[in-house]
Structure formats: C-alpha cells, structure tokens
TORKOL-4160 file (C-alpha; in steps of 0.2 Angstrom, whole numbers, padded with zeros to 4 digits, m for minus):
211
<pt num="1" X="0511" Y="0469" Z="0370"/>
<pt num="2" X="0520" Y="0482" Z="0379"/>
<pt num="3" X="0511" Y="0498" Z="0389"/>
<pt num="4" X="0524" Y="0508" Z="0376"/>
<pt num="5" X="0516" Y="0499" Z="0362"/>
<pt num="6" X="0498" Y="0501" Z="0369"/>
<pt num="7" X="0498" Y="0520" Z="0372"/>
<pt num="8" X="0503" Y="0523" Z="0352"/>
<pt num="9" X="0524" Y="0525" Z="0351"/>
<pt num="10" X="0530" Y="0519" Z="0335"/>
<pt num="11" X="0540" Y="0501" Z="0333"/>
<pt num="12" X="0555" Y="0498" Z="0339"/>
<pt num="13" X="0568" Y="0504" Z="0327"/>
<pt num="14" X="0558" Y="0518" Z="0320"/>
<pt num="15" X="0562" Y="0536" Z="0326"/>
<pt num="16" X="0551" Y="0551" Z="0325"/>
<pt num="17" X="0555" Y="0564" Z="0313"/>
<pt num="18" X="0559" Y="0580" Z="0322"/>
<pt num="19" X="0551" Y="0594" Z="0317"/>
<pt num="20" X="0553" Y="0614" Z="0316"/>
<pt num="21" X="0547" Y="0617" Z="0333"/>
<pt num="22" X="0561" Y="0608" Z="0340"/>
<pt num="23" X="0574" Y="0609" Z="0325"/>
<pt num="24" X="0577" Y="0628" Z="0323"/>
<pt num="25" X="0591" Y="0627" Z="0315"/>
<pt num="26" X="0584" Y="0616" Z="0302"/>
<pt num="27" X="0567" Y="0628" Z="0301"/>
<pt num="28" X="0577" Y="0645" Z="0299"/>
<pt num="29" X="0586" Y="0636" Z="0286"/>
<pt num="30" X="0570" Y="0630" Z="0277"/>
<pt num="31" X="0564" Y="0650" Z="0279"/>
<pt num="32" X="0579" Y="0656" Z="0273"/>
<pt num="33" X="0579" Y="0647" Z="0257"/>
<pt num="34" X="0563" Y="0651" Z="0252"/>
<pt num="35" X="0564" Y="0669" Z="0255"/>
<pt num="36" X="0578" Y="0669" Z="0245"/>
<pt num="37" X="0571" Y="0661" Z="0231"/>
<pt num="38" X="0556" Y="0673" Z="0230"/>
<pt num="39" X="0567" Y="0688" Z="0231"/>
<pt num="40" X="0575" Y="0680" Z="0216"/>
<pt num="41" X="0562" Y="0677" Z="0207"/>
<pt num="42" X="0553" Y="0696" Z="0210"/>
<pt num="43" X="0570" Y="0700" Z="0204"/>
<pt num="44" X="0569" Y="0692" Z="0187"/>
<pt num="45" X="0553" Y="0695" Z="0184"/>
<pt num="46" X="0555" Y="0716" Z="0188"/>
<pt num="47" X="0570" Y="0715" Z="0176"/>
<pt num="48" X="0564" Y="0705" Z="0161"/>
<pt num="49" X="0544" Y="0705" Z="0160"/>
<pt num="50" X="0537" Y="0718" Z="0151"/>
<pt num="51" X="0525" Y="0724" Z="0166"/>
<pt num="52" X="0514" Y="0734" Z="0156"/>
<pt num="53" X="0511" Y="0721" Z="0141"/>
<pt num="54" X="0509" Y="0707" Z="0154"/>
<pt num="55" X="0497" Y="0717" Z="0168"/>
<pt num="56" X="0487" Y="0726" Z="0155"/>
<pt num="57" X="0482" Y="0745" Z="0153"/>
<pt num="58" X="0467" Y="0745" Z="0167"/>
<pt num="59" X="0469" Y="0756" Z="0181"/>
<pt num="60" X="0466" Y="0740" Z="0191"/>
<pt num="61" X="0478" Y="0728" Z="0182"/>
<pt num="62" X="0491" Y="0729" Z="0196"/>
<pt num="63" X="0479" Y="0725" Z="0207"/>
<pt num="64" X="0470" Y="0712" Z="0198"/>
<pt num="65" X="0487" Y="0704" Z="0194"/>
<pt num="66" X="0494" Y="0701" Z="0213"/>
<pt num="67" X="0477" Y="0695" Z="0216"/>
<pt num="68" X="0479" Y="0682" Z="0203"/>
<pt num="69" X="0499" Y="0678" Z="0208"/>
<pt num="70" X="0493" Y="0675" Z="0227"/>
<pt num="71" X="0480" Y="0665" Z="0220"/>
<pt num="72" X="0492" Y="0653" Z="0210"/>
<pt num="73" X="0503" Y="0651" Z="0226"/>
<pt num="74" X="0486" Y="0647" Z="0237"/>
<pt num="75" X="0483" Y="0636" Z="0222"/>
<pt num="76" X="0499" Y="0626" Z="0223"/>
<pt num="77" X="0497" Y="0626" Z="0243"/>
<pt num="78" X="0479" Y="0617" Z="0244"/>
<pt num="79" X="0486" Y="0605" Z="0231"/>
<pt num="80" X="0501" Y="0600" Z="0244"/>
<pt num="81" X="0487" Y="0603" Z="0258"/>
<pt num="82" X="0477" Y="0588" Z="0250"/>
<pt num="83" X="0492" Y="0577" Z="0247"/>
<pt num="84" X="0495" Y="0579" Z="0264"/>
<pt num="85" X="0477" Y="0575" Z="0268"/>
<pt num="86" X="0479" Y="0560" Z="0262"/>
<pt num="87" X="0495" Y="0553" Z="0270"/>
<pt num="88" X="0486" Y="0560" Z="0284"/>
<pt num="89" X="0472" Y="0552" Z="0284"/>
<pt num="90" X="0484" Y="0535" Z="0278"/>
<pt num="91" X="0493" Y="0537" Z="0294"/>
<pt num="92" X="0507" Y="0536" Z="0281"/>
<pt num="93" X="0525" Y="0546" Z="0284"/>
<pt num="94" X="0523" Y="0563" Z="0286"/>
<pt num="95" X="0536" Y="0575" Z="0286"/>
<pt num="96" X="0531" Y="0586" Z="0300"/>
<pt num="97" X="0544" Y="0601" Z="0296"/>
<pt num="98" X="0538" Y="0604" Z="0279"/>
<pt num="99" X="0520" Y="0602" Z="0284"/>
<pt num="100" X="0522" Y="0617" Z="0295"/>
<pt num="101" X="0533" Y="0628" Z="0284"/>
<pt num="102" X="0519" Y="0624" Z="0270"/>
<pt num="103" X="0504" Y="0625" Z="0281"/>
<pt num="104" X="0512" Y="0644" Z="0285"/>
<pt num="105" X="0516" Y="0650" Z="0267"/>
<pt num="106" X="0495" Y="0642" Z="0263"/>
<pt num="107" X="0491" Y="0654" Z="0275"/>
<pt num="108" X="0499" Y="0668" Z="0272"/>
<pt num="109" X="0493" Y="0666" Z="0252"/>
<pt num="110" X="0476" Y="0663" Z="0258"/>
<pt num="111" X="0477" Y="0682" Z="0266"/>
<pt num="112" X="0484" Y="0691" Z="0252"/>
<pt num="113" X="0472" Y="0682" Z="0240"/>
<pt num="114" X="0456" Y="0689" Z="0251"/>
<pt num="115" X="0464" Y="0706" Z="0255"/>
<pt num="116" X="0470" Y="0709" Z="0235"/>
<pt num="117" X="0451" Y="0701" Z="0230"/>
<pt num="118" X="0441" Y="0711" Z="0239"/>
<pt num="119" X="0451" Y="0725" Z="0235"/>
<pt num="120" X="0448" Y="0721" Z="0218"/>
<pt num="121" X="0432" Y="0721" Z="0220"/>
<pt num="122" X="0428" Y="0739" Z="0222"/>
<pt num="123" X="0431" Y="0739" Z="0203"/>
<pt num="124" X="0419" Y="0726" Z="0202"/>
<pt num="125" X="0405" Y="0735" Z="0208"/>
<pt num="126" X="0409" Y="0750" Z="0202"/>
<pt num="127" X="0395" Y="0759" Z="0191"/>
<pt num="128" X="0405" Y="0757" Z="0175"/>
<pt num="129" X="0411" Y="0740" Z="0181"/>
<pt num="130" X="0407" Y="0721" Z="0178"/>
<pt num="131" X="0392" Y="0721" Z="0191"/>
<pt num="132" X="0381" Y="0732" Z="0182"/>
<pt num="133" X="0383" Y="0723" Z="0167"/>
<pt num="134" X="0379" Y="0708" Z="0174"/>
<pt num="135" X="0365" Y="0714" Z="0185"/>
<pt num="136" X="0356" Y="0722" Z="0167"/>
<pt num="137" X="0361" Y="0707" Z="0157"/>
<pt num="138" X="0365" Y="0691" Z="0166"/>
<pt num="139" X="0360" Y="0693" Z="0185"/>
<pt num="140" X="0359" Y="0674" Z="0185"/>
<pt num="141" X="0380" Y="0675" Z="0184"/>
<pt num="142" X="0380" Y="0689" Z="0198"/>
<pt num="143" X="0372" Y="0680" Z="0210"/>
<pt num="144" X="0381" Y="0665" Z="0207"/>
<pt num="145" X="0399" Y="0669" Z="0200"/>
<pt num="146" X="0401" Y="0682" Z="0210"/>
<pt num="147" X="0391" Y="0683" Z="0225"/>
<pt num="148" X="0391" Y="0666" Z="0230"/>
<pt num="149" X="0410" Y="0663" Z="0226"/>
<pt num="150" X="0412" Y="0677" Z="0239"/>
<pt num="151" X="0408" Y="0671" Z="0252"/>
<pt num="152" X="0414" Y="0654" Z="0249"/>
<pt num="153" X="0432" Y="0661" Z="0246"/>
<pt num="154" X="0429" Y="0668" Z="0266"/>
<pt num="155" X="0428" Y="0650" Z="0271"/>
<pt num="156" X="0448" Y="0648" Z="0264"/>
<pt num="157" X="0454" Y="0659" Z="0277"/>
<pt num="158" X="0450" Y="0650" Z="0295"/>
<pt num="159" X="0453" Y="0635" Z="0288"/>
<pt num="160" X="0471" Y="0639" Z="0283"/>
<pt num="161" X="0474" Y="0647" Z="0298"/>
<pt num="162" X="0467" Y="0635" Z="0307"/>
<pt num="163" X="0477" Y="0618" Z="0297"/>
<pt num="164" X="0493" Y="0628" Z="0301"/>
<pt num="165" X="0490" Y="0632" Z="0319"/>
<pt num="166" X="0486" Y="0612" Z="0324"/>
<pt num="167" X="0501" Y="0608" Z="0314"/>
<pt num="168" X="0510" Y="0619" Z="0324"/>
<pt num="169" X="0503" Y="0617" Z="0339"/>
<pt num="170" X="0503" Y="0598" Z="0337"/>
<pt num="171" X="0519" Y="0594" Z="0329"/>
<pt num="172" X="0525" Y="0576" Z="0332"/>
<pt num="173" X="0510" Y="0571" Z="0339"/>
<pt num="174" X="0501" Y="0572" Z="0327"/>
<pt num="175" X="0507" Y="0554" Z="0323"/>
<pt num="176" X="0501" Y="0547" Z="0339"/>
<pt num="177" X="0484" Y="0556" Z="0341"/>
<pt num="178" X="0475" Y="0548" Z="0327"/>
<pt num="179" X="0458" Y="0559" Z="0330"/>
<pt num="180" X="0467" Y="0576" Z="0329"/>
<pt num="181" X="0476" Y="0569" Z="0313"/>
<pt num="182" X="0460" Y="0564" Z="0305"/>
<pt num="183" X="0452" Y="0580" Z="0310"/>
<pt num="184" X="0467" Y="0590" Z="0302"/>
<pt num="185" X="0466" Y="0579" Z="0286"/>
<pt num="186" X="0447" Y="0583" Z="0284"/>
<pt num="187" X="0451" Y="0603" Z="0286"/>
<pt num="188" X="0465" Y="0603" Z="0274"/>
<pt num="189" X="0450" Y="0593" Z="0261"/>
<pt num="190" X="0440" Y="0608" Z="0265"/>
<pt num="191" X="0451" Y="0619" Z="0263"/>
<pt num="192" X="0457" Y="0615" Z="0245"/>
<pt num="193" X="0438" Y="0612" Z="0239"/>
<pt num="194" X="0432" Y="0628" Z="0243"/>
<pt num="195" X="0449" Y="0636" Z="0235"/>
<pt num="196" X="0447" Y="0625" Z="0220"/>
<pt num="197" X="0426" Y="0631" Z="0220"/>
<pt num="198" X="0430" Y="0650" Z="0221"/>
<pt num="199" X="0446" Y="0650" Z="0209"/>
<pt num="200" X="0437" Y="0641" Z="0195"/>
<pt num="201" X="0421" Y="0654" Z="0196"/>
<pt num="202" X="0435" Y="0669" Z="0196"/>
<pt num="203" X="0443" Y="0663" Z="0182"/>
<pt num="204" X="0425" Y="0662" Z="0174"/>
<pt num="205" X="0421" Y="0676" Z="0177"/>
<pt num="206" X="0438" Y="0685" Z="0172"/>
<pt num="207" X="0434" Y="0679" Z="0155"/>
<pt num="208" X="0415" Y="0685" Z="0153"/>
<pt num="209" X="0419" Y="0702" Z="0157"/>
<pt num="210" X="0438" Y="0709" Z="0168"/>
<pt num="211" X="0435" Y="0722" Z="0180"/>
C-alpha cells in the first residue's frame, strides 16, 4: 500500500469531482439557471392564477401564503438534504457542486419560512385569532401544535446554515475526511426531522382553525 493510498486519495483512475469553489464558471452557471427558472415561474403564476381565489379573503392570506410557498421549497430541500445524508454517510458519489448550490437555496428557504412564520404569527395570537380559541377550548393543541412546533421550527435554522457552511467550507474534502462527512450527514438527518416535525403540526393546525 502506498503513503498516497494510506492518507485517504481515491484509486487510481478515479478523479475528484470539482466543485463550485473552484469551478466558477460552472457555479454561476448553475445560479443563473435557477434564477431564471424562478423569475419564470413567479411570472406565470402572476399572469394566470387567480391570486385572490387562490390566497383567500384574510387580511393575512398573503402572508400566510409565502409562508406556506418557502415552506414547500424548504420541504423539497430537506428531502434532497436527506438523500444526500445518506450517500454521505455511504461514502457513496457525491456531487459536491449541487450539494452546495442546494445546501444554499435550503438555507435560504429555511429564513424566509421563519421570518414569514413568525410574521404570521401575530395573527395568531391576536385576541380575535386562533390562540384564544384554542387557549378557551383546546389549550392541549396550544401547547403542543403551536408552542412546541415553535421552537422546534428554530432548530431548522443553524442547522441549515450550518450543513451549507461545511459544505462550503469543506468542499472536495469532504470525501477524504470521513468524520466531518459523517458529522455533516448526521446534521442534514436533523435538519429534515425537525422540518418534517414542525411542517406536519402547521399543516394540522391550519386545518383546525387558519389564522
């Protein structure tokens, strides 16, 4: 065995896949197509949805709806997030590019779910709003659909920012330092079970009584 093959490099005849920190070309152009495809998609949507009939009459409803729209991005992140978790985990191929643009865009939809959520959530405790009703009738749900899912929708945050940072950070290492690789597949598990643990108890508590 070889002091190359000791230390960790790959086989012979098996190159490492750049990624965006050191292909810029390649990241601005990953960057630039999704940008595009969102402004394409807001497009659409602002020219052929009926807004009104689709958010609601609520004074919240715009609100309440970009909440819901960053939360079904965040959704579709964590899912990836935990596919990746896997592979990492696997040490199976990884594509470190996409891992970081995805890591980011988690990130980023992890923000604008809190920020629109708590936003959202001054309706929710307003005197008219859900919280008294469930405070006077089920303080049961309060506590638990509400309060609880609180705080454990905080925990999303770090742990997306900090999954994209080591990715990042990392990049191409990360397939030769098999401890940070395992740390990284354990936070991305984290992060999507504390996502999947608040999303479901909003969505419950949407149906019992909207905001």
């Amino acid at each position: 065995m070889t002091t190359t093959q000791v230390l960790g490099d790959p086989p012979r005849g098996r190159r490492l896949e750049r990624s965006l920190t050191t292909q810029g070309e390649r990241g601005k152009a990953y960057l630039v197509g999704l940008g595009v495809l969102a402004l394409v998609g807001g497009f659409l949507f602002l020219i052929t949805a009926p807004v009104q009939a689709l958010l609601g009459d609520s004074a919240w409803a715009a609100v309440s709806g970009m909440h819901g729209l960053a939360a079904g991005v965040f959704m579709i992140g964590t899912t990836v997030g935990v596919y990746q978790a896997y592979r990492l985990y696997r040490a199976g191929s990884l594509s470190i590019g996409e891992m970081q643009v995805g890591s980011t865009f988690t990130a980023a939809a992890a923000l604008v779910t809190i920020m629109f959520g708590n936003w959202i959530y001054i309706a929710y405790r307003a005197k008219t709003g859900p919280r008294t009703y469930f405070l006077e009738n089920m303080p049961a749900v309060h506590e638990i659909f509400f309060e609880f899912k609180e705080f454990m929708a905080l925990f999303t945050l770090p742990l997306a920012f900090g999954a994209a940072f080591v990715i990042w950070y990392y990049g191409d290492q990360l397939r030769l330092r098999p401890a940070i690789r395992n740390l990284l597949a354990v936070g991305l598990t984290l992060l999507f079970f504390y996502f999947a643990v608040t999303f479901g108890l909003g969505a419950a508590i949407t149906k019992l009584r909207a905001a």
